[in-house]
N, C-alpha and C positions, 0 to 999 in steps of 0.2 A: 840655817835655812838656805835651803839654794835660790838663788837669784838669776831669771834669768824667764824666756816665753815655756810655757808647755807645751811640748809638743801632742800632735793628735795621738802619736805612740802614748802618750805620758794620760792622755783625758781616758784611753781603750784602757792604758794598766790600772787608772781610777776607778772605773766600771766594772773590771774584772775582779778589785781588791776587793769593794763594796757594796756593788752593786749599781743597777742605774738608777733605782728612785733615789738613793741617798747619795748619788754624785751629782745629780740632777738637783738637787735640795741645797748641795751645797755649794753648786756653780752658779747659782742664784735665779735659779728657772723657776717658773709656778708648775712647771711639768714638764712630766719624762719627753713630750711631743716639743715643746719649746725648747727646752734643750738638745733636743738631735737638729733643730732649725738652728741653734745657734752653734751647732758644732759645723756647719759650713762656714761662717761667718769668724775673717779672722779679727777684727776689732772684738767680739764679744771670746773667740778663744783667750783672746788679750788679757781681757776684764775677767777672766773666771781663771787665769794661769795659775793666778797666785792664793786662790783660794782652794781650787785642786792640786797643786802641789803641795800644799799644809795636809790636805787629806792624804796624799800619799805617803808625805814621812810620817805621819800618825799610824797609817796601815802597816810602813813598813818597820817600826818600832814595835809592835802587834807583831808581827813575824818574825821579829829578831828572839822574841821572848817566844817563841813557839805557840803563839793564842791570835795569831790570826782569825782566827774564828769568831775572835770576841771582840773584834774593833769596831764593826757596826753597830754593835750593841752599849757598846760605849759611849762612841760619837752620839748617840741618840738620847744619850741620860744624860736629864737633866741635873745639874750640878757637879757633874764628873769632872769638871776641871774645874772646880773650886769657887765657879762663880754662880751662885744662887739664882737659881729662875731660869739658866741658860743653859745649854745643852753645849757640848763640844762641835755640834755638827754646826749649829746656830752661830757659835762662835767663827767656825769658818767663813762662815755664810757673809759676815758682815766684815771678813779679816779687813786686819791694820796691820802694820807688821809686829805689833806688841801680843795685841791675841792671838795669832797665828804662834808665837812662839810661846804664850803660855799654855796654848792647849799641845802643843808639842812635847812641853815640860811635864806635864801632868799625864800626858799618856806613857814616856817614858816611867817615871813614879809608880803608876798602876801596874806598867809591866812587869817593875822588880819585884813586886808586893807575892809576897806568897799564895798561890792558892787557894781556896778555900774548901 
């Protein structure tokens, strides 16, 4: 996991991997409007670094396996990372540095998995 602030480049490559409602969902905003207010704001870039950089290396794991496409649809299902009731995006939402690396673990997993 990288360590370390995100930068504004790094919140724009969030939004362009997944989109804004679901970077916005998982920087910990109640809305796409509250999260561009808090994207001037470098104390709350702060507090959402490290929950959008988990969403990045999820994405960018999604595009290592060529299925970029299917990381938003991921993060949003609930159980995809092996914890029942919780969705991978939820799991960002609330990161520790332990969930942050399980849903890491578990989107690598899903990438090697064959097809269907």
């Amino acid at each position: 996991m990288t360590v370390g602030v995100l930068s504004t480049s790094g919140i724009d490559r969030c939004v362009a991997l997944l989109g804004e409602d679901l970077t916005a969902y998982i920087a910990g905003a109640a809305s796409v409007t509250e999260f561009h207010r808090w994207r001037g704001d470098r104390r709350r870039i702060a507090e959402m670094g490290g929950r959008l950089r988990g969403a990045v290396e999820v994405a960018d794991a999604f595009a290592r396996a060529n299925r970029l496409g299917a990381a938003a649809g991921w993060l949003r299902e609930v159980g995809a990372a092996g914890i029942a009731g919780s969705s991978p995006a939820r799991m960002l939402r609330d990161a520790t540095e332990d969930t942050v690396k399980k849903v890491l673990d578990a989107a690598e997993r899903f990438t090697r998995r064959p097809r269907s």
